[in-house]
N, C-alpha and C positions, 0 to 999 in steps of 0.2 A: 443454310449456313452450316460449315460443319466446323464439328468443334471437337478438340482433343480433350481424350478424358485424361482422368490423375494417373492414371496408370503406364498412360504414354511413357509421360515425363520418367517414370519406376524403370522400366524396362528398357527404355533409351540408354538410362545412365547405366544400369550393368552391359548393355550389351555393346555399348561404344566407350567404357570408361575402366570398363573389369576387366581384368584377365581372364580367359577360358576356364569355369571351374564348373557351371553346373547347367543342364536344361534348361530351359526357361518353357513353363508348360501355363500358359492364358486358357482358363476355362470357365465356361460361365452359360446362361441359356442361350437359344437363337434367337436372332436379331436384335442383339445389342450391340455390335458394332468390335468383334473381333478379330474380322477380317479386314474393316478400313482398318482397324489400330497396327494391324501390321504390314498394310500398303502404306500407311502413314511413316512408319518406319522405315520402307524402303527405300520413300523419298527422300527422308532427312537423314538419315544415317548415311555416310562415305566410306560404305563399304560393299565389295562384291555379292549381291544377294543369289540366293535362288530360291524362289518361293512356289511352293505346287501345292494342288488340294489335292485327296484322298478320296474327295467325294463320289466321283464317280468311279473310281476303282474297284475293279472284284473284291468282295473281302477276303479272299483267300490266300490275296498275291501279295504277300509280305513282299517278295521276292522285290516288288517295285520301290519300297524303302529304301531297298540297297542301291537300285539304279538313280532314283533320285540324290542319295547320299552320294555317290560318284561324280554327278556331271556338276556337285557344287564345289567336290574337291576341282576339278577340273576348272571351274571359273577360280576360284581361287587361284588357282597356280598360276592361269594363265595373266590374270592382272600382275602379281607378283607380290601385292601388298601383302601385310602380315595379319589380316583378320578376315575372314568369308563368315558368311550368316544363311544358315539352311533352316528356311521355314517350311513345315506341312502344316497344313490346314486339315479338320477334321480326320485328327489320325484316328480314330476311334474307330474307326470305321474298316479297320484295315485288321482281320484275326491276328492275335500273335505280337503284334506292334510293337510292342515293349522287349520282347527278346530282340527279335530284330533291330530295334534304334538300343538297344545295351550293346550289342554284336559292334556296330557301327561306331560309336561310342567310343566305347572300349577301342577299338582298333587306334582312332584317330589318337586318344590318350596317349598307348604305348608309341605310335608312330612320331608323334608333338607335332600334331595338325594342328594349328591354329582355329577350327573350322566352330564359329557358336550354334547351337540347335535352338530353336524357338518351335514348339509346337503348341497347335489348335486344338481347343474341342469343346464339342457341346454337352454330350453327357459326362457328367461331375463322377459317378458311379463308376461306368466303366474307365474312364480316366484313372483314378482310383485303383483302382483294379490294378490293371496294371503298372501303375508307378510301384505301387509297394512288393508287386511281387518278384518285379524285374529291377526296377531302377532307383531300388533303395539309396539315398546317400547320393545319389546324380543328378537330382532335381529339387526346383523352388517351385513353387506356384504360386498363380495372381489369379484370384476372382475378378472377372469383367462382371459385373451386376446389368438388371434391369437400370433406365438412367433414371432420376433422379427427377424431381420438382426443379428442380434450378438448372439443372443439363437441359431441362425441355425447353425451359421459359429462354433460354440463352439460343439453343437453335433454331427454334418453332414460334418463339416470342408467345410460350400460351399462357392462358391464365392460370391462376390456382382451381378456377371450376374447369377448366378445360382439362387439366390435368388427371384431378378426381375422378371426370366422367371418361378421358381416351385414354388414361394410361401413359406409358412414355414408351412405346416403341418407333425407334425414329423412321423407319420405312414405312410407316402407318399415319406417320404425322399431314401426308401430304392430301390424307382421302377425307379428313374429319369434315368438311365439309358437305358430303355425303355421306350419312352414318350408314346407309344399307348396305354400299359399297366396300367401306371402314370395315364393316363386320362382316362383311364375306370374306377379307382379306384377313382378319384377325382369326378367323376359324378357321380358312381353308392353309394358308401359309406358315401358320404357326403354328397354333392349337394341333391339328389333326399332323401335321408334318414333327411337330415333337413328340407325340404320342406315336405315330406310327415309326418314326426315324430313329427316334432317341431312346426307346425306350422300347418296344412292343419287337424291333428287329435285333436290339443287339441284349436283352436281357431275355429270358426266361419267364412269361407270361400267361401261365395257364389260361386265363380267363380275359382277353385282351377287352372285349363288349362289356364284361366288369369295369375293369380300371377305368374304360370311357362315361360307363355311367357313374362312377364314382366320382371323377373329376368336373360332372355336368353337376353332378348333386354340390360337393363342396363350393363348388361357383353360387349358386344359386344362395347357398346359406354361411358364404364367408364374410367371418364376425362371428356366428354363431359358435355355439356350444351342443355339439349332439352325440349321446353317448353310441358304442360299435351297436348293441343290441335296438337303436331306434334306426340307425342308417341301414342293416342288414333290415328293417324293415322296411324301406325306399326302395332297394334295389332288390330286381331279378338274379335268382340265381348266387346269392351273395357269399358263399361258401362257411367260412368262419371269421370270425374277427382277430387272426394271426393273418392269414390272407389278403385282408381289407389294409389292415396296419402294416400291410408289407407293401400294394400296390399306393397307398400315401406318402411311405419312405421314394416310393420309383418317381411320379409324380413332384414331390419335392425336391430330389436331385435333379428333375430335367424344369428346374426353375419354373412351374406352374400352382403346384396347389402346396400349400403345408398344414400340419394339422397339429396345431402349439399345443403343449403338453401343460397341462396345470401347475403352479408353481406349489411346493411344499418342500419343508425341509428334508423328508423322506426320498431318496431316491424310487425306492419301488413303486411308491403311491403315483410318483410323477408318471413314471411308466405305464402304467396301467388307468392313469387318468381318461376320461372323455376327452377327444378332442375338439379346439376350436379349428373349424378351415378358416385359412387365410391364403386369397392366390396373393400370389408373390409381383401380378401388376392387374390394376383395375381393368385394362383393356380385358383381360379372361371373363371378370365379371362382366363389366360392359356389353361386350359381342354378343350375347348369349341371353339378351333383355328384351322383351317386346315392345317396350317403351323408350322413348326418345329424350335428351338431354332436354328437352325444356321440361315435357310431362314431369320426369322424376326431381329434376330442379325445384317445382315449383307446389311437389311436396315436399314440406320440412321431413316429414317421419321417413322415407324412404330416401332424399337426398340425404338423412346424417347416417342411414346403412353405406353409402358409398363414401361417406366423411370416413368414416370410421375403418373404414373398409383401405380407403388409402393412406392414413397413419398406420394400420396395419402393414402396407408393403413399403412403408419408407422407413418401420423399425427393422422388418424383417428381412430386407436388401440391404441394412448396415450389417446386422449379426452375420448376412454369408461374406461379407467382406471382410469382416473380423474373427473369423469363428473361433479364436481362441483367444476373445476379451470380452464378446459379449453373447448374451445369450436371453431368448426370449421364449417367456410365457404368457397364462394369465391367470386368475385368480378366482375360485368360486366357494365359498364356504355358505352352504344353503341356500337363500335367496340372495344374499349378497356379494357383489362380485365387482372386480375390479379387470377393464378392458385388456389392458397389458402390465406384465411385469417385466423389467429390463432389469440385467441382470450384469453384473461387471465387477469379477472376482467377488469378492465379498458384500458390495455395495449392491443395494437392492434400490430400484425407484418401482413407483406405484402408478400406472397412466390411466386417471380415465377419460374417454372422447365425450362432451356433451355440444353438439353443434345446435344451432340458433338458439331458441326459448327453454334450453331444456336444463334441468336442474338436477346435479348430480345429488347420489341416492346416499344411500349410508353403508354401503359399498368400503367409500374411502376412509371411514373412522372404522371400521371393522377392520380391515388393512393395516393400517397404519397400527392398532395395539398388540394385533395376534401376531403380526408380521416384520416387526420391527423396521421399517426401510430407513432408506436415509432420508428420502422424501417421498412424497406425494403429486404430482402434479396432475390440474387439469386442464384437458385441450378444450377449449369453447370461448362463449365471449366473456366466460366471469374468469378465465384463466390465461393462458396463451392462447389467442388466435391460431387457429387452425391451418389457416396460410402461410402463420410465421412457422409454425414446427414444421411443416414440409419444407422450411429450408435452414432448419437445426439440423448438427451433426451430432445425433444422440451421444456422442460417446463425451460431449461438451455440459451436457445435464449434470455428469456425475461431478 
């Protein structure tokens, strides 16, 4: 079944209802569905498209931006109507991109080309990059996120364990009934192709066999809590812990691992905190397990790591959709500790995950005195259900 996400709906209406005024730049990881969202678009929108990728293109050859840009003024003109729609896919890909579509841009502006831009991409970083240093003031942008507990169960009809254990990649959705298959596809088309694509060809990566052991290690201990001096003793070759906290920043812009920062009123402390990993979809952990969804199912202690593990990416796939209302940590003051802290302007909430028999610690009364929040909540069965918060819109808690 394919199903439109909310952002359709966002992007439809500027780009069929506004006048020409700004880019429109969809960025978010791979395989979440930013290329149908904008064949989706082609089809309903009643206007002259022309839609190209960049994927295979030299990256050198800016120069193809410009020709692309041309043959859509040219459909435009020739319909006659008064609005054309030039999409690229995977501009990131292309050195220079951002002067070039400013170049473009700009022209069509002084000209009063009607002509709207929509552009693709997968790395958030280099996107970045060059929107601010070229196309200040010319562009919005929409995060396309990992989907959802309820985007899955809607086109995959899965359950809430199914979820937990495969993740929500919807090109992946079709293999779960052979897991060996499922995880050869979730490492070799995703994993190794965003680490090698997104990150290792277009940034700056001394130690590329680093960031890959780093991102096997945070899979393996996401949830956890491990300070830079315990992981530089996991890994070969580990260089410093400015290094390690740099290739976790690359890793977390290409939508795969993140490493939450301790919540404290101190800015610096936060900074310098241990980090927790959390990948940003269970299929990362998954793929990467030697055990099979019933084995780990049918232990409670290990099935509530993957509990936990995916309220971990359904807090932290709302905050990249939000990034400037919400914001997420967690909490450790000695032995007590609180799984997640959400964050939303001044308003603090306290999360901790306790799935089947298990009885939250004192964690949450330590929390709640030192910490002031506005509340506390638990995910288990003496709290909310664990099935229902995966299909909460956290920013509806506060």
């Amino acid at each position: 079944m394919l199903i439109e996400r909310e952002q359709k709906v966002i992007i439809a209406k500027r780009i069929e209802h506004e006048p020409r005024q700004f880019i429109q730049v969809i960025h978010g990881p791979r395989q979440v569905g930013k290329t149908t969202l904008a064949q989706q678009l082609v089809q309903t929108i009643p206007l002259p498209v022309h839609f190209v990728s960049a994927d295979l293109v030299a990256a050198g050859q800016s120069s193809w931006i410009s020709q692309q840009w041309e043959i859509a003024r040219l459909k435009l003109r020739k319909t006659g109507q008064t609005d054309g729609i030039l999409i690229i896919d995977e501009i990131q890909k292309i050195q220079n991109w951002s002067e070039t579509v400013k170049h473009e841009w700009d022209n069509d502006t002084r000209n009063q080309i009607p002509l709207k831009v929509i552009l693709l991409g997968s790395s958030r970083l280099l996107l970045q990059q060059g929107l601010t240093e070229s196309l200040a003031g010319r562009f919005e942008t929409i995060y396309l996120g990992h989907w959802s507990y309820t985007e899955t169960k809607e086109a995959f009809d899965f359950s809430p364990e199914q979820f937990v254990w495969f993740g929500g990649y919807p090109g992946a959705a079709p293999l779960i009934t052979d897991e060996k298959r499922w995880a050869r596809y979730i490492t070799d088309s995703l994993i190794e192709t965003s680490i090698s694509k997104d990150i290792v060809m277009l940034t700056r990566v001394d130690k590329p066999a680093l960031m890959k052991q780093l991102f096997e290690l945070g899979c393996g201990f996401s949830g956890q809590i491990l300070s830079y001096n315990k992981i530089m003793g996991q890994l070969q070759d580990a260089g410093n812990t400015t290094t390690l906290a740099h290739y976790l920043h690359l890793l977390d812009t290409a939508g795969l691992l993140a490493g939450l920062e301790k919540f404290s009123p101190g800015k610096i402390r936060q900074r310098a905190s241990s980090p927790k990993f959390q990948v940003h979809n269970n299929a990362l952990l998954t793929a990467q397990q030697q055990s099979d969804f019933e084995q780990v199912s049918e232990n409670p202690k290990l099935w509530g790591r993957w509990v936990e593990s995916a309220i971990g990416t359904h807090l932290l796939n709302h905050t990249h959709t939000h990034t400037q209302t919400l914001k997420l940590f967690y909490w450790r003051q000695g032995n007590l500790e609180i799984d997640f802290v959400l964050q939303h302007g001044e308003l603090v909430i306290g999360i901790e995950v306790k799935s089947g028999t298990e009885q939250p610690g004192s964690g949450m009364e330590a929390f709640k005195k030192l910490c002031n929040p506005c509340k506390v909540l638990l995910v288990g069965d003496s709290g909310i259900r664990w099935q229902e918060f995966l299909e909460l819109d956290p920013l509806e808690l506060f």
